[in-house]
ZATIBA-341254 format. One record per residue (C-alpha): residue number from 1; residue in one letter; x, y, z. Coordinates in Angstrom, 3 decimals, padded with zeros to 6 digits, always signed. Layout:
SITE    i  aa         x         y         z
SITE  NUM   A         X         Y         Z
...
//
This chain:
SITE    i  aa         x         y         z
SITE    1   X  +000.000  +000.000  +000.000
SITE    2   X  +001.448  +003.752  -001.134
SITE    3   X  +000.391  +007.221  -001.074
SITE    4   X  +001.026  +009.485  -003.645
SITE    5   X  +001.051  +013.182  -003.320
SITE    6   X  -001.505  +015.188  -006.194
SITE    7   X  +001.219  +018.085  -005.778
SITE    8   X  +004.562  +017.204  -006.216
SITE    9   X  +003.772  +013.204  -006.538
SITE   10   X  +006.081  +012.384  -003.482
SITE   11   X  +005.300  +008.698  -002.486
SITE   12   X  +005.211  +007.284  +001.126
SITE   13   X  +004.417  +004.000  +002.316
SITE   14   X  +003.293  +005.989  +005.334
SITE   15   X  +000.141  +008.411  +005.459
SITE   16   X  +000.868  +012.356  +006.204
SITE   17   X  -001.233  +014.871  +006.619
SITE   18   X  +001.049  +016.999  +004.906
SITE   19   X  +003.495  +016.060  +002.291
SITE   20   X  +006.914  +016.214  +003.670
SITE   21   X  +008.164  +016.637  +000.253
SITE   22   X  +006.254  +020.188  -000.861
SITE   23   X  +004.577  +020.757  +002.465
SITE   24   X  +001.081  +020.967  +001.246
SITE   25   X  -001.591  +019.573  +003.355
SITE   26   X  -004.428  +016.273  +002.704
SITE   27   X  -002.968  +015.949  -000.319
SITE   28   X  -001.306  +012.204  -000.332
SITE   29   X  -004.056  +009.497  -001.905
SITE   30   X  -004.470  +005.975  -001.665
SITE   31   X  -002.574  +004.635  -005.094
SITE   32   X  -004.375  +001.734  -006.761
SITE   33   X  -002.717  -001.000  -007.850
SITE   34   X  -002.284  +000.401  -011.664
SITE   35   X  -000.675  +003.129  -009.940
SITE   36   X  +002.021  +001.269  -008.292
SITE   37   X  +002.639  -001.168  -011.427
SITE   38   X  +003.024  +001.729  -013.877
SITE   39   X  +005.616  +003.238  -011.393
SITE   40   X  +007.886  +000.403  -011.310
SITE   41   X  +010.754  +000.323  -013.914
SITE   42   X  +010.847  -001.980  -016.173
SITE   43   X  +014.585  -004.339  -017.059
SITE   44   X  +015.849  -004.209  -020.633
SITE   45   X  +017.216  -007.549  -022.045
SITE   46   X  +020.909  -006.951  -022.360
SITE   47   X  +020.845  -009.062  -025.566
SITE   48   X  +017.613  -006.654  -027.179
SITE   49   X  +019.079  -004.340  -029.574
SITE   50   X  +017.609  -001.265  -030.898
SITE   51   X  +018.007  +000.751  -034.336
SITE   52   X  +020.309  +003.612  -033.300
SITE   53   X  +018.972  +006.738  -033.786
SITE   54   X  +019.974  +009.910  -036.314
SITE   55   X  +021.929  +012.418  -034.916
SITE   56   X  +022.598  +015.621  -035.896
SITE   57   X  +025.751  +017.680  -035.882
SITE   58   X  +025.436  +021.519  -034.740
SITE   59   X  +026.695  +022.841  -037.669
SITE   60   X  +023.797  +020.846  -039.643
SITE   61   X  +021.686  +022.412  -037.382
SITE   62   X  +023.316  +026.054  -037.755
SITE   63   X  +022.505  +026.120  -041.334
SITE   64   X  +019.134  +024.154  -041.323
SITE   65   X  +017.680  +027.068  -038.373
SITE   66   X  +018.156  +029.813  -039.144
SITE   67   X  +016.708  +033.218  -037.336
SITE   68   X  +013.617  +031.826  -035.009
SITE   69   X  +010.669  +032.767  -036.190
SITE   70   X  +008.461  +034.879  -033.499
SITE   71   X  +004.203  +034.972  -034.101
SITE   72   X  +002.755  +038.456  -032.625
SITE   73   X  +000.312  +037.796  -030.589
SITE   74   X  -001.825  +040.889  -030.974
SITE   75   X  -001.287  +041.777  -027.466
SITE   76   X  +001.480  +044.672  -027.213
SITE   77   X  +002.291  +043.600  -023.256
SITE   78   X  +002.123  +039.905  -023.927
SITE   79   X  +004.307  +040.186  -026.768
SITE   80   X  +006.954  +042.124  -024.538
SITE   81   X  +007.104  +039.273  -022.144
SITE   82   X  +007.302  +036.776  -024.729
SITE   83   X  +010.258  +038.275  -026.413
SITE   84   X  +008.303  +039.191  -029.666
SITE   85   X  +005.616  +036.872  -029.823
SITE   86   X  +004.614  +033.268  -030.278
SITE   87   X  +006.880  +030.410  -031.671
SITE   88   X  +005.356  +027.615  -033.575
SITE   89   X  +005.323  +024.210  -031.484
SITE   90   X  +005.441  +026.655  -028.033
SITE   91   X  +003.064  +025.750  -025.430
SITE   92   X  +002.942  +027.674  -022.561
SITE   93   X  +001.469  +027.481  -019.119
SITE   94   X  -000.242  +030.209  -017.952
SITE   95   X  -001.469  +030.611  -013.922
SITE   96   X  -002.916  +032.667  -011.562
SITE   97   X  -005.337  +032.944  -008.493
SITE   98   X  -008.765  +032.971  -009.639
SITE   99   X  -010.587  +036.746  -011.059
SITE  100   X  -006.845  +037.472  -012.496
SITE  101   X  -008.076  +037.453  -016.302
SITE  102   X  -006.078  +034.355  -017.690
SITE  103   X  -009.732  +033.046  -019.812
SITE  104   X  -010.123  +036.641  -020.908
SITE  105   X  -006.320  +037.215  -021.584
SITE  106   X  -006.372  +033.644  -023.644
SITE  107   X  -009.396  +034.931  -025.723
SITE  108   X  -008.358  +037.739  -026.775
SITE  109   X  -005.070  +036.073  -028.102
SITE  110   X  -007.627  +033.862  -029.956
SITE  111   X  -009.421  +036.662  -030.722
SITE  112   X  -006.461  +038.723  -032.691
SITE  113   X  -004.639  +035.910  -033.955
SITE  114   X  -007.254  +034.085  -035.364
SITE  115   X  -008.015  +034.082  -039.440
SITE  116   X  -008.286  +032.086  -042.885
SITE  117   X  -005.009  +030.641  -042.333
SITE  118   X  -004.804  +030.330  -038.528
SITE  119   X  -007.800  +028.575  -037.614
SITE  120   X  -008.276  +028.267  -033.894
SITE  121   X  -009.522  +026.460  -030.635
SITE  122   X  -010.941  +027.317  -027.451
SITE  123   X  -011.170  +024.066  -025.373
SITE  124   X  -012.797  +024.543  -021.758
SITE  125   X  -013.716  +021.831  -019.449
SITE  126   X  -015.135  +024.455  -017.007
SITE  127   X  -017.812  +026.873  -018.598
SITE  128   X  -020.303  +026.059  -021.524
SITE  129   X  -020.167  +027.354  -024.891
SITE  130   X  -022.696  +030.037  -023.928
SITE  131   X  -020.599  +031.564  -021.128
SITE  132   X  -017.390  +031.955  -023.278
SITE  133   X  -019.792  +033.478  -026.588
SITE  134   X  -020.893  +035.968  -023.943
SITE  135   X  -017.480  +036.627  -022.778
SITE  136   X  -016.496  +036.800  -026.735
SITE  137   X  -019.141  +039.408  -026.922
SITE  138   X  -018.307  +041.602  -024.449
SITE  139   X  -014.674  +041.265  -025.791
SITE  140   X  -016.125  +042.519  -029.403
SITE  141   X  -014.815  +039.378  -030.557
SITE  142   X  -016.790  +037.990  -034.077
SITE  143   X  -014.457  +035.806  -035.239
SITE  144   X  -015.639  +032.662  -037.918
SITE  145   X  -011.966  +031.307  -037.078
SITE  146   X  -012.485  +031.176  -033.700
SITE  147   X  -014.271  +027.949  -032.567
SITE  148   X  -015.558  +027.238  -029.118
SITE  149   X  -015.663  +023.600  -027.238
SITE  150   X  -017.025  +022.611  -024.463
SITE  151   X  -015.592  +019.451  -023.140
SITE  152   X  -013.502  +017.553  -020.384
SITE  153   X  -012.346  +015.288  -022.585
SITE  154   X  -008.442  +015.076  -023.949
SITE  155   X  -008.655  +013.047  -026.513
SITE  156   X  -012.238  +014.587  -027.802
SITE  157   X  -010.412  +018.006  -027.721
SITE  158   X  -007.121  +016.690  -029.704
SITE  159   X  -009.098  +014.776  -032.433
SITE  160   X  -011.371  +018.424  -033.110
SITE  161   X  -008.396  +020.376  -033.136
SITE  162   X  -007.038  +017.749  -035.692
SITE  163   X  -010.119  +018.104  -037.345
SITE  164   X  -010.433  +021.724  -037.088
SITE  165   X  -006.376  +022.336  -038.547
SITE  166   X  -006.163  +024.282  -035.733
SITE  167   X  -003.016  +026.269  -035.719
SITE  168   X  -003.798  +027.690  -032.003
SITE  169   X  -005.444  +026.095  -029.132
SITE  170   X  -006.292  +027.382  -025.431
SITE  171   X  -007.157  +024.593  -023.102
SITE  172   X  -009.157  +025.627  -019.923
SITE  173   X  -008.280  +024.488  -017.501
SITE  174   X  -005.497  +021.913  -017.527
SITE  175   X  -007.210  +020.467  -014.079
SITE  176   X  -010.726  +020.022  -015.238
SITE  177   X  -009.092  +017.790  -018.075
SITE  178   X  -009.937  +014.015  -018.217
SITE  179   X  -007.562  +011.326  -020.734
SITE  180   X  -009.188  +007.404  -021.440
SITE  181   X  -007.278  +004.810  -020.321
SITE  182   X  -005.924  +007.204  -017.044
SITE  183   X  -006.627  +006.137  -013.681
SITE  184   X  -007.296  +009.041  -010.675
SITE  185   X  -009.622  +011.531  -010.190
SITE  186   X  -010.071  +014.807  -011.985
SITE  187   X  -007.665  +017.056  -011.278
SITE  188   X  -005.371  +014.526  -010.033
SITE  189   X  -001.494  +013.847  -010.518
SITE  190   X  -001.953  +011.189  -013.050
SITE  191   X  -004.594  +013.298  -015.151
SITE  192   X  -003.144  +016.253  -015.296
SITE  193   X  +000.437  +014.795  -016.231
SITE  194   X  -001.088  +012.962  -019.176
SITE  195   X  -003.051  +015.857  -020.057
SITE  196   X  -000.008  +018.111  -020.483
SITE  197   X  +002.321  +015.246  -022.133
SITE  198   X  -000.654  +014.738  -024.648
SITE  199   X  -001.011  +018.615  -025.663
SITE  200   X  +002.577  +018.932  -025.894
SITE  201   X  +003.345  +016.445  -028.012
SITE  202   X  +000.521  +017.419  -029.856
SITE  203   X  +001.706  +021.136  -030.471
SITE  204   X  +005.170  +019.325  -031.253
SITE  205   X  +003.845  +017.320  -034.033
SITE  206   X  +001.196  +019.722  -035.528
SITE  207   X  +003.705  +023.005  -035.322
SITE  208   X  +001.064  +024.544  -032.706
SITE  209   X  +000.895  +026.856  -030.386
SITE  210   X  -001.306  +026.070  -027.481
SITE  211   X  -001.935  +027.442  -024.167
SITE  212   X  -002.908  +025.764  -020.815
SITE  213   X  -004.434  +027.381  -018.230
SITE  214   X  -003.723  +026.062  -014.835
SITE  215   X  -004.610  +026.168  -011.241
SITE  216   X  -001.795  +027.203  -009.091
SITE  217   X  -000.706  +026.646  -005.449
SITE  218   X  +000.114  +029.054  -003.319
SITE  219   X  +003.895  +028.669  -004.004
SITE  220   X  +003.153  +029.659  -007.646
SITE  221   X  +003.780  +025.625  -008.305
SITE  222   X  +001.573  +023.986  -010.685
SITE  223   X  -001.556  +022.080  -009.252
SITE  224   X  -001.551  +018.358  -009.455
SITE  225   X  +002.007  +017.732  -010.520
SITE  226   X  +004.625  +019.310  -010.605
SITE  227   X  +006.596  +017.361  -013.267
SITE  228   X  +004.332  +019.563  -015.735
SITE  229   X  +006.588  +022.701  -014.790
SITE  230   X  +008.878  +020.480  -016.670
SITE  231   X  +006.718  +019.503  -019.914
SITE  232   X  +005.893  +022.846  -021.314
SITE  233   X  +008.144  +025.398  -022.931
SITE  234   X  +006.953  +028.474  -021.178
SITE  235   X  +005.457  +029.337  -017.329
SITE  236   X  +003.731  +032.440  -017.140
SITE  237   X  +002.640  +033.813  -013.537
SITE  238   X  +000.261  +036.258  -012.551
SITE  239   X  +000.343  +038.670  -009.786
SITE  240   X  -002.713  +041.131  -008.808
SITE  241   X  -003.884  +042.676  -005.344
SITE  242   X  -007.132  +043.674  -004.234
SITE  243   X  -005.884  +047.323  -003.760
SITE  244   X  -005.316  +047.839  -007.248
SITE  245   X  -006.242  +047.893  -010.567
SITE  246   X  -002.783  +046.693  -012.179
SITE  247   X  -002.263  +043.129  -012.638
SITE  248   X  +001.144  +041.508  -013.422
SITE  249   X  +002.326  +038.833  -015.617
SITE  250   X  +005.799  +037.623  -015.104
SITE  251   X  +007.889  +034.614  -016.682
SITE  252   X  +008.883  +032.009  -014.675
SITE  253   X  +010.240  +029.852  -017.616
SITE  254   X  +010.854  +030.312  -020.958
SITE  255   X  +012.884  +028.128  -023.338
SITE  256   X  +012.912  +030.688  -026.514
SITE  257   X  +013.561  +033.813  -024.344
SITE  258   X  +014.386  +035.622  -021.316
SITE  259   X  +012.667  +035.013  -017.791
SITE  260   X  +013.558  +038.667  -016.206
SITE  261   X  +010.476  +040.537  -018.294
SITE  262   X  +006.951  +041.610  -016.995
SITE  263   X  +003.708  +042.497  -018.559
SITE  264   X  +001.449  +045.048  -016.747
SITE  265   X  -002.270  +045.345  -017.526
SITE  266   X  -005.251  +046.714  -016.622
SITE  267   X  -008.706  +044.886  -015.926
SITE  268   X  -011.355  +047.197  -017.539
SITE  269   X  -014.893  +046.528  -018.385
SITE  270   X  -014.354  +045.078  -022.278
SITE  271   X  -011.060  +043.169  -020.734
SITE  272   X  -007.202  +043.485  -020.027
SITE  273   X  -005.607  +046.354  -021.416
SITE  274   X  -001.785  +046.250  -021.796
SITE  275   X  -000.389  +049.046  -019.768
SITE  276   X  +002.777  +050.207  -021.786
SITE  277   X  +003.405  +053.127  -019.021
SITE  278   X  +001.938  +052.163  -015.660
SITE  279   X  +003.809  +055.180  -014.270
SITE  280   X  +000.306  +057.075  -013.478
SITE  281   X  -001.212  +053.933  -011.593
SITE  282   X  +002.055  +053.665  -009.490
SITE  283   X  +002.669  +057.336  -008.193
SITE  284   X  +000.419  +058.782  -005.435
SITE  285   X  -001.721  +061.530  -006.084
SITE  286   X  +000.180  +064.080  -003.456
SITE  287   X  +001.712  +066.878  -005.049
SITE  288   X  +004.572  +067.251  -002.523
SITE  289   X  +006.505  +065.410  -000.615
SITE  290   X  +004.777  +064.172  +002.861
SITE  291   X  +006.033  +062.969  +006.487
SITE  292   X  +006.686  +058.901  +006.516
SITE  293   X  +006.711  +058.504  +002.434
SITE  294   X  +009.337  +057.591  +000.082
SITE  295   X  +009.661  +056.950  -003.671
SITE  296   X  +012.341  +054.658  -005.457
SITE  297   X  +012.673  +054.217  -009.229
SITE  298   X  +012.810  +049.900  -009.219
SITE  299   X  +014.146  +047.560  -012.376
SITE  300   X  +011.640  +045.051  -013.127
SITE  301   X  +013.412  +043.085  -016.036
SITE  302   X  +014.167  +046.138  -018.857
SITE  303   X  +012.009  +048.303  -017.119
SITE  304   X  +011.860  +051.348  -014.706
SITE  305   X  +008.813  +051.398  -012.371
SITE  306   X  +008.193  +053.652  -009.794
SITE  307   X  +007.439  +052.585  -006.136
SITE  308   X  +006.053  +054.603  -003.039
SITE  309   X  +006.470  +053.547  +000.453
SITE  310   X  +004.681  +054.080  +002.986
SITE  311   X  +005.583  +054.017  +006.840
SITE  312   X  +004.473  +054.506  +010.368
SITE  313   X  +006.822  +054.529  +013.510
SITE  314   X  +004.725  +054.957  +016.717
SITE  315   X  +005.574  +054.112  +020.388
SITE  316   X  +005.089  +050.155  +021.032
SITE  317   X  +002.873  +049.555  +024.138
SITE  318   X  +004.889  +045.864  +024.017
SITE  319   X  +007.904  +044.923  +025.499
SITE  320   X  +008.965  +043.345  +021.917
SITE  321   X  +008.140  +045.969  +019.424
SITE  322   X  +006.161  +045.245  +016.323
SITE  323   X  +007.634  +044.727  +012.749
SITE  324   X  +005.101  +044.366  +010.195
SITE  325   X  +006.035  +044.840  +006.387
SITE  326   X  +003.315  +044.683  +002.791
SITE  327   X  +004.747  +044.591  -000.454
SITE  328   X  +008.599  +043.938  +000.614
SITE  329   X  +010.308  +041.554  +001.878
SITE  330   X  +009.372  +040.984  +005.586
SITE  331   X  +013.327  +039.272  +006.570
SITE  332   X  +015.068  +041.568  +004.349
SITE  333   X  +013.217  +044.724  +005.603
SITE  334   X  +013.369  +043.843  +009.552
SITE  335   X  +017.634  +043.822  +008.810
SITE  336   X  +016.854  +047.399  +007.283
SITE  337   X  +015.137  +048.581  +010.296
SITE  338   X  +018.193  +046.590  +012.752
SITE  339   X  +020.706  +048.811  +010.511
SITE  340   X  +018.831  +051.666  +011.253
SITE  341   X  +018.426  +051.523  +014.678
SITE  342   X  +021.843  +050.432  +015.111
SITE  343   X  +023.494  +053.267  +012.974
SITE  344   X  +021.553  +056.237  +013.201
SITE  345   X  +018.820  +056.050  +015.964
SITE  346   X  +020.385  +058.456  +018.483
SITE  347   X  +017.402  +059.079  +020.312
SITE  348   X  +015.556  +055.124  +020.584
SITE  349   X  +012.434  +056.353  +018.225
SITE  350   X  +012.612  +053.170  +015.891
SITE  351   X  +014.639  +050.384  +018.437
SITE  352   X  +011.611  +050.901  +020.870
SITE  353   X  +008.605  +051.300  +018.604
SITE  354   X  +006.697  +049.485  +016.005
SITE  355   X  +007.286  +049.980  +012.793
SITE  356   X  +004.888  +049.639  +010.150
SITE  357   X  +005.738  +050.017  +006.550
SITE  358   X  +003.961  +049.778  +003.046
SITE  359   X  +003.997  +049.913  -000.690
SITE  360   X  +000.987  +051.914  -002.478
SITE  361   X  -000.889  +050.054  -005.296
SITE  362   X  +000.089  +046.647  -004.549
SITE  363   X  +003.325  +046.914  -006.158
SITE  364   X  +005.747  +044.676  -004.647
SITE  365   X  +009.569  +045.340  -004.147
SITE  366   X  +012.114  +042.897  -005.807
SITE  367   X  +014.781  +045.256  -006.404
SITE  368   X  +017.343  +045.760  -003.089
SITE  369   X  +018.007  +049.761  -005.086
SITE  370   X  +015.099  +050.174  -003.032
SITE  371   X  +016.128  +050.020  +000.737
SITE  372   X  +017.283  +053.562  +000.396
SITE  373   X  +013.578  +054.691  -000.025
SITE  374   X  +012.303  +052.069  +003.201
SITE  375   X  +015.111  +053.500  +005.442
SITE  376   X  +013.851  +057.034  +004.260
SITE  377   X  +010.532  +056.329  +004.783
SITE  378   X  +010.939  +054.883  +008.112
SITE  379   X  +013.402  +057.844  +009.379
SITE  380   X  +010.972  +060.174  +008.010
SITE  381   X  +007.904  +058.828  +009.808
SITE  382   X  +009.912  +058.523  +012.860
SITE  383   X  +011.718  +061.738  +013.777
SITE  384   X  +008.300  +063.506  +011.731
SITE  385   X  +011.087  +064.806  +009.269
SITE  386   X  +009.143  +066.633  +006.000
SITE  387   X  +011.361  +065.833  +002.914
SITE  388   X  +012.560  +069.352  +001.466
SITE  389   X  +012.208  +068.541  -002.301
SITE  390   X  +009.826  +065.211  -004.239
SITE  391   X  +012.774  +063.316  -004.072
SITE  392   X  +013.468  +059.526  -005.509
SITE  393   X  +015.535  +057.206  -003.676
SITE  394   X  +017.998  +055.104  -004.871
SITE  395   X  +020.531  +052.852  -003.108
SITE  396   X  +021.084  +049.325  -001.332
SITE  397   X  +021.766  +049.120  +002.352
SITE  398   X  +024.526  +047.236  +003.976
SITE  399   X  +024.530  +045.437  +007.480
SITE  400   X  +027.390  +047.768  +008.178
SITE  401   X  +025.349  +050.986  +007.250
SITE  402   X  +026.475  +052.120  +004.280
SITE  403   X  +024.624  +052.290  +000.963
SITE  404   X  +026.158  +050.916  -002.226
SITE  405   X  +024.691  +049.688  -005.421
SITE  406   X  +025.219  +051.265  -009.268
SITE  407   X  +023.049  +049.109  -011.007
SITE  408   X  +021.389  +050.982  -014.091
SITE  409   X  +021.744  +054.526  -012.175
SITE  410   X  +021.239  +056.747  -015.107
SITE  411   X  +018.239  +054.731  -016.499
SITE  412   X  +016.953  +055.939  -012.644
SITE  413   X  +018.210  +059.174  -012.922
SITE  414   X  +016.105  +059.938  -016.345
SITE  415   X  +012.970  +057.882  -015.460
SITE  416   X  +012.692  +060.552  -012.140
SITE  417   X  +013.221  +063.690  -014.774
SITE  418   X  +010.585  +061.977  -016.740
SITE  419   X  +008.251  +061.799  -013.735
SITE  420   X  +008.449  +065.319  -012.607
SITE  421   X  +010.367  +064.511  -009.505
SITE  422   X  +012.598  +067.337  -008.072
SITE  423   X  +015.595  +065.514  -006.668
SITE  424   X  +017.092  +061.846  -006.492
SITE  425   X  +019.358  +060.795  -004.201
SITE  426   X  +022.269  +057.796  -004.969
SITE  427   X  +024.773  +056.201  -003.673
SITE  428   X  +027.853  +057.951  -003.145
SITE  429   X  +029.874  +055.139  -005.181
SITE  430   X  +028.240  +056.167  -008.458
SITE  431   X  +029.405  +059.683  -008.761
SITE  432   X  +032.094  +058.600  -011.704
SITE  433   X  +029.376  +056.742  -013.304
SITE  434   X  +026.522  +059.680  -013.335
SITE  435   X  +026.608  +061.626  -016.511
SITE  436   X  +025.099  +065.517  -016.374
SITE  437   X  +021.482  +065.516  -016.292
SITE  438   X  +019.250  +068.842  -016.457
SITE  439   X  +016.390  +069.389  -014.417
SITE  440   X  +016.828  +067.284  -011.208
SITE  441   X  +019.351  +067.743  -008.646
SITE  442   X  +021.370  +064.511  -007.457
SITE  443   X  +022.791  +064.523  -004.078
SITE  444   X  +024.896  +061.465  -003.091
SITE  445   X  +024.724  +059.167  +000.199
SITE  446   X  +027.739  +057.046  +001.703
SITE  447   X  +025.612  +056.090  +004.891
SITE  448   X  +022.625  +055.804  +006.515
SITE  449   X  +023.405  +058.976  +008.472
SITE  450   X  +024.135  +060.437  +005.346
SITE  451   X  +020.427  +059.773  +004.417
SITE  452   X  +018.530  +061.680  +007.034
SITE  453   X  +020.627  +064.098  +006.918
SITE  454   X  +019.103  +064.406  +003.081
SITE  455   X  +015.304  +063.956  +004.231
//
């Protein structure tokens, strides 16, 4: 008797309540006994001899190549993160928690790509064929390209997009998929495994592009199996919060391209709207610069996006003060607060009170040129310190106080002339590498004393 997990598809002889391999809880089920026989590896004669296989040399495949071929998908944002556009054979993986916009995304691919040539598929095992033409028609999608099917079935799906010539096909979702002949419930390890090996090879053989939409954990790891991170070409992830409008799409995979791009949209009533600027969704609406607030110019793959923070420093009424952090890192930012309190709180204000700190618009920090603008923040709200100028902040942190850091510094230092801002402060280290720049002034800090001082 074993127990598989539906997650990660750890096996155990031994029932857990959660799966010591990918720590996620009631998922390890009862295998049958198909289960267990398919798992065990089967012994090749020694004396059974197969035809060896054609190789090819990399120059062959130099010449044969040639310059890969990228398919726009009609979506200016979508195209960024894919480096271009579609490649023929690609099938990607798209996931996010549930309201992101993946089905409406999806369509409108379908939607823009679709014509005479490119005939193309809309699977779904979860809504009818009257909930996605509704969805179409909100979308202003009339497409006779376009075909909708509603089924749960893999191999119904494969043999009408093989009917169908379908160039394109969106599957939806990869959970709700059922295959003949495969044991386990829907949803399941086995299913969804088979499922994904079955598009794939499809797309492979056909020179189609498909897309699966997928459930995702809370670790951004596939539902069901993880092995299927390892099937498709591409894993896109999406990122939204409640708080704002802006949604993110970022690459956690991609075999024909980068993984350090993002794609920012907008959910609006007729559907996602790439967001080629979200510069006027990210800044606050105050016109000056305000007690406890910060702004930082942060690198998310190519591109410059601005980030407020927001913190609050008041006098603990517990004998351990409170750290609580949204939108950073919580381990990172309690060292930047420790550095702090160590290096430049004279008078106690942040060592004995709790600190509270935020980003605005549900943006969330990746980029360490941003603990100058936390520590800023922080020391503002704390000694109730009114920055003189709108200023950006730009710089890492050290555990021994000093700030350092040079990546990209003059892409910052235009992207805060563009915005309007008044003043940027950087790390004293990059004052060979700044070249002149009208209309802001730059001041330079070497330490965190260095910084209030500048508030």
């Amino acid at each position: 008797m074993k127990y598989e997990c539906s997650n990660c598809g750890y096996q155990s002889i031994k029932h857990y309540s959660m799966c010591p391999n990918c720590k996620e809880f009631d998922s390890l089920q009862l295998m049958t006994d198909d289960d267990q026989s398919s798992t065990k590896m089967v012994k090749i004669s020694s004396s059974s001899k197969a035809k060896p296989a054609k190789t090819y040399t990399v120059s062959e495949l130099s010449k044969n190549l040639g310059e890969l071929h990228r398919i726009p998908t009609g979506v200016v944002e979508l195209d960024r993160l894919l480096m271009g556009g579609m490649v023929e054979g690609q099938v990607i993986l798209i996931g996010a928690e549930p309201g992101f916009g993946k089905s409406t995304l999806c369509l409108e691919v379908l939607g823009s790509m679709s014509n005479d040539e490119t005939p193309t598929l809309y699977a779904s095992g979860e809504e009818s064929e009257r909930q996605i033409g509704q969805r179409a028609e909100r979308l202003r999608i009339d497409n006779e390209n376009l075909h909708i099917l509603s089924s749960k079935s893999t191999n119904a799906i494969l043999t009408t997009a093989d009917e169908l010539h379908a160039k394109i096909m969106i599957v939806d979702s990869l959970q709700a998929m059922e295959t003949d002949g495969v044991t386990g419930s829907q949803g399941g390890s086995a299913q969804s495994k088979e499922a994904a090996y079955l598009y794939t090879e499809w797309a492979k053989k056909n020179n189609a592009m498909v897309f699966l939409i997928a459930q995702f954990t809370k670790g951004d790891e596939v539902a069901g199996s993880n092995m299927i991170s390892h099937v498709v070409d591409t894993i896109l992830v999406g990122e939204s919060d409640n708080d704002s409008k802006l949604k993110f799409l970022r690459s956690k995979k991609n075999r024909y391209g980068r993984t350090d791009e993002v794609a920012v949209f907008v959910h609006e009533e007729d559907g996602l709207k790439s967001v080629t600027d979200p510069s006027g969704y990210l800044i606050g609406d105050e016109p000056v610069a305000i007690t406890g607030s910060a702004m930082s110019i942060m690198r998310d793959g190519i591109r410059m996006l601005p980030v407020e923070v927001n913190a609050l420093v008041v006098e603990s009424s517990y004998s351990n003060p409170q750290r609580q952090f949204s939108g950073m890192d919580s381990s990172r930012s309690k060292i930047l607060v420790a550095a702090l309190s160590k290096y430049a709180d004279d008078d106690g204000s942040i060592t004995g009170g709790d600190v509270f700190a935020n980003t605005i618009n549900g943006i969330k920090i990746t980029d360490t040129m941003a603990d100058m603008a936390i520590i800023a923040s922080i020391a503002s709200s704390a000694y109730s310190m009114e920055p003189k100028y709108r200023t950006v902040w730009c710089g890492e942190v050290t555990l021994t106080g000093r700030v350092r850091g040079r990546s990209m510094i003059n892409e910052r230092v235009r992207e805060s002339i563009r915005l309007g801002f008044e003043r940027i402060v950087v790390p004293l280290s990059c004052k060979d590498m700044i070249t002149s720049h009208k209309g802001i002034i730059i001041d330079y800090a070497d330490t965190i004393h260095d910084v209030i001082k500048l508030l």
